[in-house]
ROBADREN-101922 format. One line per field, with one value per residue: residue number from 1; x, y, z of N, C-alpha, C, CB in turn. Coordinates in steps of 0.2 Angstrom, whole numbers, plus 5000, padded with zeros to 4 digits. Atoms other than C-alpha are relative to their C-alpha. Glycine has a CB too. Example, Ala and Ser with C-alpha at 12.3 -4.5 7.8 and 13.67 -1.06 7.14 Angstrom:
BEGIN
seq = c(1	2)
n.xx = c(5004	4996)
n.yy = c(4994	4994)
n.zz = c(5000	4999)
ca.xx = c(5062	5068)
ca.yy = c(4978	4995)
ca.zz = c(5039	5036)
c.xx = c(5004	4996)
c.yy = c(5006	5005)
c.zz = c(5000	5003)
cb.xx = c(4995	5002)
cb.yy = c(5000	5002)
cb.zz = c(5006	4993)
***
This chain:
BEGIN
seq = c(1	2	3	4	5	6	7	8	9	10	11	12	13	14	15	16	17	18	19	20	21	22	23	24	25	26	27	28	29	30	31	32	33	34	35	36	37	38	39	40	41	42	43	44	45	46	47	48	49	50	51	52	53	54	55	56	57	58	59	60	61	62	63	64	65	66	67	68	69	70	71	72	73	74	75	76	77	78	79	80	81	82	83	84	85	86	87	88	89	90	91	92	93	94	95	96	97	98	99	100	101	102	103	104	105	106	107	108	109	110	111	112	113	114	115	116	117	118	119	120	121	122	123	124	125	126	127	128	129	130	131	132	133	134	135	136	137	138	139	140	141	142	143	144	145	146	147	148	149	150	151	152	153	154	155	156	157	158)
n.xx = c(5006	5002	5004	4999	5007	5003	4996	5003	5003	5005	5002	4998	5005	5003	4998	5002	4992	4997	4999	5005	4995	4996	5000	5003	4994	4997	5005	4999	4994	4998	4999	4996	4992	4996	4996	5005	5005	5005	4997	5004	4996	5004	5005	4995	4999	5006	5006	5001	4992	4999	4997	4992	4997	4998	4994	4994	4999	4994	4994	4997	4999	4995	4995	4997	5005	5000	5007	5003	5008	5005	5005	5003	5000	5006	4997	4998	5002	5000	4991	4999	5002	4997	4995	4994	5000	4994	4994	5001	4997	4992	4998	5005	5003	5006	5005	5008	5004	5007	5004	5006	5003	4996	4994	4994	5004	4995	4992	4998	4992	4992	4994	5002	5005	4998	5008	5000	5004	5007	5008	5004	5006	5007	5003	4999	5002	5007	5002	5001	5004	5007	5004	5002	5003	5006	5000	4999	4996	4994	4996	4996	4996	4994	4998	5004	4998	5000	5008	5003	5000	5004	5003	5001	5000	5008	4995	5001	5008	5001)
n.yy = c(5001	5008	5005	5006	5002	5002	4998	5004	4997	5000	5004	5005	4997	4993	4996	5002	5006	4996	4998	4994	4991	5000	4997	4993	4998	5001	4992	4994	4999	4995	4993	5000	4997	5007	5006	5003	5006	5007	5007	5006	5003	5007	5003	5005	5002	5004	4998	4992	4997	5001	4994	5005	5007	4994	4996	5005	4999	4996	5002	5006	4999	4992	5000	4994	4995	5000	5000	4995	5002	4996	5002	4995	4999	5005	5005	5002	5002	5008	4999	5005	5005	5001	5006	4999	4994	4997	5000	4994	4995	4999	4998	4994	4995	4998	4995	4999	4996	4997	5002	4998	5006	5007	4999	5003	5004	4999	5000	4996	5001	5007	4998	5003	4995	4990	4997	4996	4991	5000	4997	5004	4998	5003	5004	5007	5003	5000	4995	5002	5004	5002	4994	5003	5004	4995	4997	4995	4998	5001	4996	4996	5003	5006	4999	5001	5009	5008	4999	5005	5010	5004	5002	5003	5004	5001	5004	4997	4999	5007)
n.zz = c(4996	5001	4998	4998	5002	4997	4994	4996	4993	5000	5002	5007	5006	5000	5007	5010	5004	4997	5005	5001	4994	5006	5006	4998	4997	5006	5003	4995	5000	5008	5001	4993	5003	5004	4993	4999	5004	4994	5001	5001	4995	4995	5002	5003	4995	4997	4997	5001	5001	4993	5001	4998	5005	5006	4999	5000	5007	5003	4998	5003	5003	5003	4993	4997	4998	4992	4999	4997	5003	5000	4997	4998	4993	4998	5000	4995	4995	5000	5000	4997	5002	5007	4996	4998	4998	4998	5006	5005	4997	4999	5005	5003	4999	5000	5000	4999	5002	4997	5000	4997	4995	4998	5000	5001	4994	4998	5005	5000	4998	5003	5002	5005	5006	5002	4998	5005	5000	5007	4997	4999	5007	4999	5004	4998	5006	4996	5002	5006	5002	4995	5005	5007	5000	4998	5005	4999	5005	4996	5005	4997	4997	5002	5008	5005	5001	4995	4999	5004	5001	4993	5004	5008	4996	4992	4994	4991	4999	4995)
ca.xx = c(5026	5022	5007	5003	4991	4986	4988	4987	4978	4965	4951	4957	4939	4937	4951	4950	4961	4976	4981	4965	4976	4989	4984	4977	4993	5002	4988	4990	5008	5009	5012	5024	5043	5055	5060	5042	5033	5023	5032	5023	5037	5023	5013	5028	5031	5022	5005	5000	5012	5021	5032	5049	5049	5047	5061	5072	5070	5075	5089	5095	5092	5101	5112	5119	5103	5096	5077	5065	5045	5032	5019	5002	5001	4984	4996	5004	4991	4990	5012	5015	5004	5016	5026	5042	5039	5054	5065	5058	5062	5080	5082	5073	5069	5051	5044	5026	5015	5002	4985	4967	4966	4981	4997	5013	5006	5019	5033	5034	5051	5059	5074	5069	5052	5054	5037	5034	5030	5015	5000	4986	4975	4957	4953	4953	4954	4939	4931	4931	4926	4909	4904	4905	4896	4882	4883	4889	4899	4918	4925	4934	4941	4952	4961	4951	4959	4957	4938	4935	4942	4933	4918	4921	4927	4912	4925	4920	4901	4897)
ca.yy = c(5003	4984	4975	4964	4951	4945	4954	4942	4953	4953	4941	4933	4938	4955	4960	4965	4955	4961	4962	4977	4987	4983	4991	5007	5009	5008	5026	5034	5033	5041	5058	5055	5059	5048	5032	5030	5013	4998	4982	4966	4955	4946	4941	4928	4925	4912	4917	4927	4940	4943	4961	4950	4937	4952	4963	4946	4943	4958	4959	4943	4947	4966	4965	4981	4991	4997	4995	5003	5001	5016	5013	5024	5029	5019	5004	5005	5001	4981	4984	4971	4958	4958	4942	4943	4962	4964	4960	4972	4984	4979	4979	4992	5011	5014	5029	5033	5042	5054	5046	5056	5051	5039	5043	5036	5027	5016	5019	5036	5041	5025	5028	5016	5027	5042	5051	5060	5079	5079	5085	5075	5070	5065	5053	5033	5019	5014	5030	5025	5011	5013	5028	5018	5004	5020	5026	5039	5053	5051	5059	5073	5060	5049	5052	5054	5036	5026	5033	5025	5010	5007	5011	5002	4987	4986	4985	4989	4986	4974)
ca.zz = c(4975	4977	4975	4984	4979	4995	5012	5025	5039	5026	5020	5000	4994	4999	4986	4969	4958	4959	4942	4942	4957	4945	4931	4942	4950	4934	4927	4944	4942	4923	4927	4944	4945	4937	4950	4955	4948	4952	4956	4954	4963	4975	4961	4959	4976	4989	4995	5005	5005	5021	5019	5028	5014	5000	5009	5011	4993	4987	4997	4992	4974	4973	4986	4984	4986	5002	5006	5014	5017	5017	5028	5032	5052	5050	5048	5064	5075	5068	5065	5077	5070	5055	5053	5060	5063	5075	5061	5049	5063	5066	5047	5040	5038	5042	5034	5041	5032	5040	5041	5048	5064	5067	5075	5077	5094	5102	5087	5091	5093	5088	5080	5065	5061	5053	5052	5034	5033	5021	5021	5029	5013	5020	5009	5010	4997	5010	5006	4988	4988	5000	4987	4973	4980	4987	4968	4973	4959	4966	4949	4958	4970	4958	4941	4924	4919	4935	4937	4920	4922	4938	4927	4912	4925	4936	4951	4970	4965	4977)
c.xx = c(4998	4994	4997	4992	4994	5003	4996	4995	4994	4995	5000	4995	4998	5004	4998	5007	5007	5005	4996	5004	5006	5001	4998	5005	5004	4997	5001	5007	5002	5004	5005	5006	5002	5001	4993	4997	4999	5005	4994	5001	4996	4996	5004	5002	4993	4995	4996	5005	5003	5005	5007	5002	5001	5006	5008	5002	5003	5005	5006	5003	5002	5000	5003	4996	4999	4993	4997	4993	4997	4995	4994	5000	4992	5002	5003	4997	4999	5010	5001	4995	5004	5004	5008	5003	5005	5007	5001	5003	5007	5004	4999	4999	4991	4997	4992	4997	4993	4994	4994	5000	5006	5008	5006	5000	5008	5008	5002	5008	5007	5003	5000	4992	5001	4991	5002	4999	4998	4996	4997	4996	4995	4997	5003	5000	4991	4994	4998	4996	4993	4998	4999	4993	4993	4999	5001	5007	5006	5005	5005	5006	5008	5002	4996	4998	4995	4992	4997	5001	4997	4992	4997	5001	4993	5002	4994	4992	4997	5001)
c.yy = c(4993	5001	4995	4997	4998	5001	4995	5002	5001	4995	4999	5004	5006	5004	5000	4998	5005	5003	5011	5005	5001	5005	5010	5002	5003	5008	5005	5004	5005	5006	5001	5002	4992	4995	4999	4994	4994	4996	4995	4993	4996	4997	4992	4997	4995	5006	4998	5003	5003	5005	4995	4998	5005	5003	4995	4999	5004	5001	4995	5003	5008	5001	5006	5005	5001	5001	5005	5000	5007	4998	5006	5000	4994	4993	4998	4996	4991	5000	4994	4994	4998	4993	5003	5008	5005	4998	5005	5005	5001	5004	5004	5007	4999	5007	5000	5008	5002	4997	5004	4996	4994	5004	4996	4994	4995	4999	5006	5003	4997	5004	4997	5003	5004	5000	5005	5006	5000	5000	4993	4999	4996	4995	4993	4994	4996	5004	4999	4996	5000	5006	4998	4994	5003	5004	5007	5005	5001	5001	5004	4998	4997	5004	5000	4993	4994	5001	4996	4994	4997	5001	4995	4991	4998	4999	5006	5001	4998	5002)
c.zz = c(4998	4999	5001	4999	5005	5008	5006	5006	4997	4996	4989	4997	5000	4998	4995	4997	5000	4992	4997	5005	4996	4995	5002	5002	4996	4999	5007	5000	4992	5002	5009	4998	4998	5007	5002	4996	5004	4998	5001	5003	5002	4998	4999	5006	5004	5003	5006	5001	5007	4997	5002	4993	4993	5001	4999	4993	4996	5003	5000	4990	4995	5007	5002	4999	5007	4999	5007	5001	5003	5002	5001	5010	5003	5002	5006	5006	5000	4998	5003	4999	4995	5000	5001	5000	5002	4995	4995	5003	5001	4992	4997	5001	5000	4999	5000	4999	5003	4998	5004	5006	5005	5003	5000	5005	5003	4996	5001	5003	5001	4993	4991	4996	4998	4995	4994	5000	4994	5002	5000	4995	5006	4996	5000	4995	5003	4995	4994	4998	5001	4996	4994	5002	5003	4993	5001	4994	5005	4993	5002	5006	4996	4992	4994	4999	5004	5001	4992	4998	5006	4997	4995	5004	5003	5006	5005	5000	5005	5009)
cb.xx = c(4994	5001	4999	5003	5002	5000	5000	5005	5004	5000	4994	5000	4995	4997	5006	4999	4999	5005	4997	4992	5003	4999	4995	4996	5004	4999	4988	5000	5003	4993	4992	5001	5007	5010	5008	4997	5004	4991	5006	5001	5004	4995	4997	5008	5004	5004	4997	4995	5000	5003	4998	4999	4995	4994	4999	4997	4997	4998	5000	4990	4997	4995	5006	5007	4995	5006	4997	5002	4995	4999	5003	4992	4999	4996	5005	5001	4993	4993	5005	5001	4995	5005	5001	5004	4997	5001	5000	4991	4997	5004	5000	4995	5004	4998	5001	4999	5000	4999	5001	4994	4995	5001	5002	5007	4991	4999	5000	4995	5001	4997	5006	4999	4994	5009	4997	4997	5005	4999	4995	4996	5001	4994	5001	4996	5007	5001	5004	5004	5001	5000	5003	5008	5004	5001	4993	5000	4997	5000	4996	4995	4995	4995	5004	5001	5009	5006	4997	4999	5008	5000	5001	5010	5004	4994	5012	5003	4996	5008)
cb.yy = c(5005	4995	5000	5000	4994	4995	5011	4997	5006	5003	4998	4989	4997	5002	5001	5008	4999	4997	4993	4998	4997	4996	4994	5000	4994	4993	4997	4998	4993	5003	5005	4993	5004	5002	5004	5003	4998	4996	4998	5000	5003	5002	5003	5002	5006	4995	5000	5004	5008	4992	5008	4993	4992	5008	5004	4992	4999	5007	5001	4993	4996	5009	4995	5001	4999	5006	4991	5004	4992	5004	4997	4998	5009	5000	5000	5004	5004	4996	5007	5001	4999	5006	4991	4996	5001	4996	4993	5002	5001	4991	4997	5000	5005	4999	5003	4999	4998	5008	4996	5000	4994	4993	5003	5004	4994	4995	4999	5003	5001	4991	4997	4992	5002	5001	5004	4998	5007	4995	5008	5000	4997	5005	5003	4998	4993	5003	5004	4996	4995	5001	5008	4996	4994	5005	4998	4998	5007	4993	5003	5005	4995	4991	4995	5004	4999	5000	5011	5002	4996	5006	5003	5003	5001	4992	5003	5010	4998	4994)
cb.zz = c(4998	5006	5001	5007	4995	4997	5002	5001	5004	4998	5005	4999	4998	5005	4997	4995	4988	5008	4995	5003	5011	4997	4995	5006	5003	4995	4998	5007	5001	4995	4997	5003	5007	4996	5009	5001	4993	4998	5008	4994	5004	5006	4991	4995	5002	5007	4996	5005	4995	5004	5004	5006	4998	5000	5010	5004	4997	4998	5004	5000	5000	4994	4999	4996	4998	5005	5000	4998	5005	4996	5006	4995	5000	4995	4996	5001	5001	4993	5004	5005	4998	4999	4995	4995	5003	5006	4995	4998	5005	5002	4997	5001	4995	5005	4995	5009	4996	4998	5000	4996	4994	4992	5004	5000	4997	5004	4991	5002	5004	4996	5004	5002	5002	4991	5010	4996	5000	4996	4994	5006	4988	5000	4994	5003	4997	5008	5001	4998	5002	5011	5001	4995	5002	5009	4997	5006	4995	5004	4998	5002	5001	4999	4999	4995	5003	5010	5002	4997	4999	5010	4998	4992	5004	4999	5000	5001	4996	4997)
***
């Protein structure tokens, strides 16, 4: 699971550091299956992060892998703002992950999306954030860990 330090479809200061999603990523992940873990890769690369130049690079450097991007269904509807988007699609499997609300819209039945069977969870990192910054208890939302280090941080006050 990348991430990224700086998604260009959004504005630079309304992330959190990205070391902090870093280090969340890293406590959500503990108790996952084996092969899941955070990459860090775009902290090293130019900024902002453009998914093409992430996919070009690994494939460059592990040549004899094969990639692949997981997207949320919510993703699709800006998909073609991506840079070089029609590339990602020539090269790339797309698994789309169910999102409330969002379908597969004009990717459905392309041959390059493949559409996840998994349950819809209702929940948002949005959603998160706008109940911490309404003081709101979101304990039963998040991990024991990652809720006290959004605590002990002071993250998403704001």
């Amino acid at each position: 699971m990348v991430v990224s330090p700086h998604n260009p479809l959004k504005k630079k200061k309304s992330l959190l550091n990205q070391y902090d999603r870093l280090d969340m990523l890293n406590m959500a992940l503990q108790d996952t299956p084996e092969g899941i873990r955070s990459c860090d890769i775009e902290f090293r690369l130019k900024q902002p992060s453009y998914t093409i130049d992430t996919l070009t690079y690994l494939k460059e450097k592990y040549s004899k892998n094969e990639f692949a991007i997981i997207v949320g269904s919510d993703n699709l509807a800006s998909f073609h703002k991506w840079k070089n988007y029609e590339e990602i699609i020539r090269q790339y499997w797309i698994y789309v992950y169910p999102r409330p609300g969002y379908d597969m819209g004009p990717y459905e039945g392309h041959p390059k999306f493949i559409p996840i069977d998994a349950p819809v969870i209702e929940i948002s990192s949005s959603f998160i954030r706008n109940a911490i910054k309404e003081e709101k208890d979101i304990r039963c939302f998040l991990p024991k860990d990652i809720y006290h280090y959004i605590l002990k941080m002071h993250l998403y006050k704001q």
